[in-house]
N, C-alpha and C positions, 0 to 999 in steps of 0.2 A: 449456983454456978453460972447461969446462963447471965444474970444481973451483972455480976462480977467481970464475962467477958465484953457484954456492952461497954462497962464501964472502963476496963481496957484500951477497948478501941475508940473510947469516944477521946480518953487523955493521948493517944497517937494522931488521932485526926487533928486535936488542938495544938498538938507540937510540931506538926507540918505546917499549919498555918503560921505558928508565932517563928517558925523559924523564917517562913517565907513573908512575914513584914517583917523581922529583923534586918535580914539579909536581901533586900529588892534587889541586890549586884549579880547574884545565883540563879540560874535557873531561866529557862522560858514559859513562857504559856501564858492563857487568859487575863491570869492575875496577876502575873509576875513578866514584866519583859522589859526588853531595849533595843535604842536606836542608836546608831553609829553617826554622829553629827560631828564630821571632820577629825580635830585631835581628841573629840571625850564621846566616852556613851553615856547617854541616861535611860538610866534604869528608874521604871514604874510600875507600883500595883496599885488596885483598889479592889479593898474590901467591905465589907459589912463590921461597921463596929460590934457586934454582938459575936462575929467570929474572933476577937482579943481573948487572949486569956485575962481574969480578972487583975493577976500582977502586973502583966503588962500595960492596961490600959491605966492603973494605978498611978504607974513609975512615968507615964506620960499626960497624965490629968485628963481622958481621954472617956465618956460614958460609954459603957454597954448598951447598947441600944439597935434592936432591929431596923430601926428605923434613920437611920444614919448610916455614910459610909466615911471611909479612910481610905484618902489620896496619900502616896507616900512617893518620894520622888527622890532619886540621886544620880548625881554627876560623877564619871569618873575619870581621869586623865589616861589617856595609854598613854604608854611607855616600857617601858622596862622594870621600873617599879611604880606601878599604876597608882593612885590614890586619890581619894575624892577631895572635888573642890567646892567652894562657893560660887555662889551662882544668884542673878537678879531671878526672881523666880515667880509666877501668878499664873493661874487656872480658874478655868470655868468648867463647867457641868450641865448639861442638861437632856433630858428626857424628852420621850415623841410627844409630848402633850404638848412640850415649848415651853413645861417649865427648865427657866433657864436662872444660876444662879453662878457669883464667885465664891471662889474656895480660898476664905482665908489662910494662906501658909505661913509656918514658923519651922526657922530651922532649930534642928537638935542635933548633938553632937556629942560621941561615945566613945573613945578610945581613936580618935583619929579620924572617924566615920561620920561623915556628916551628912543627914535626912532632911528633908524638907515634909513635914508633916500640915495635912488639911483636913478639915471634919465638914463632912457637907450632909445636907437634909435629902432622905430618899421621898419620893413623895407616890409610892407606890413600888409593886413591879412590873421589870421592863428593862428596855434598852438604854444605859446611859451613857452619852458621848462626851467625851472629856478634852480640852484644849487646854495645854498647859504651853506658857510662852516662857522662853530661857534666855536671858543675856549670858552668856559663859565670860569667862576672863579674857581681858584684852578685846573682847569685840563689842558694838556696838549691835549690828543690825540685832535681834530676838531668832531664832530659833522656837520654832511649833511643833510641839508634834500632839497629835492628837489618836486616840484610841477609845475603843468601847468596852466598856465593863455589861452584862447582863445581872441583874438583882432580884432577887425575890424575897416580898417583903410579908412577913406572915401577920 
C-alpha cells in the first residue's frame, strides 16, 4: 500500500510540472513567472530536463537528463482577447562559477500557442542567472529581462 501511494504522489508531482511547462502563461513563482513589458507579457520558466514527463520530452525531442535544463519562453499580447505572438528571441545562462553559455531557442507551436523552447548544460548546483533579449512586434529596441532559477544536480 505504502508503494502504491508514493507512486501516487509521485504521477501528481509530474502533472504539476508538465502542466506548468505546458502552460508558462499560469501561474507565478520560481519557476513559472512574468513581466509586463508595455502592450505584451512574457511568461518564463526553467526547469530541469529530468523533471519532463517521458512523453512530453518525446513529443518535443528533448533528453531526460539531470543534468540539463529547459528555458521556456512566451509572449503574450493584452487585450481583450489576448493571444501569443512571435517574437526575435536569444538568451544566455550562467552560474557563479562564470560558467557562462547561449541558449539555443526554437520556436514551437500548438493550437495557436506559441513557446520558445532552449536546452542548456547544468554544470553543477547553484544559482543560475538567466538573460533573455526580446524584439516584440513593431519594435526595434530588445527588451531583457532577466531572472534566477536555483538547480540541484544529483
Amino acid at each position: 500500500m505504502r508503494a502504491a501511494h508514493k507512486t501516487s504522489v509521485t504521477l501528481v508531482v509530474l502533472a504539476l510540472l508538465l502542466i506548468l511547462l505546458a502552460s508558462p502563461r499560469h501561474g507565478h513563482g520560481q519557476s513559472d513567472s512574468s513581466q509586463d513589458v508595455g502592450k505584451y507579457i512574457v511568461h518564463y520558466s526553467a526547469i530541469s530536463t529530468n523533471q519532463l514527463l517521458p512523453a512530453m520530452a518525446r513529443r518535443y525531442g528533448i533528453n531526460r537528463d539531470a543534468n540539463h535544463g529547459l528555458l521556456n519562453i512566451a509572449i503574450e499580447e493584452k487585450g481583450g482577447e489576448s493571444h501569443m505572438v512571435r517574437v526575435d528571441v536569444s538568451a544566455r545562462v550562467g552560474d557563479l562559477l562564470g560558467h557562462d553559455q547561449v541558449i539555443r531557442m526554437r520556436e514551437t507551436s500548438e493550437d495557436g500557442e506559441i513557446d520558445y523552447l532552449g536546452v542548456f548544460e547544468l554544470n553543477g548546483s547553484g544559482t543560475y542567472h538567466f538573460s533573455v533579449r526580446l524584439t516584440l512586434p513593431g519594435e526595434t529596441q530588445p527588451h531583457v529581462i532577466k531572472f534566477n532559477t536555483d538547480y540541484v544536480v544529483d
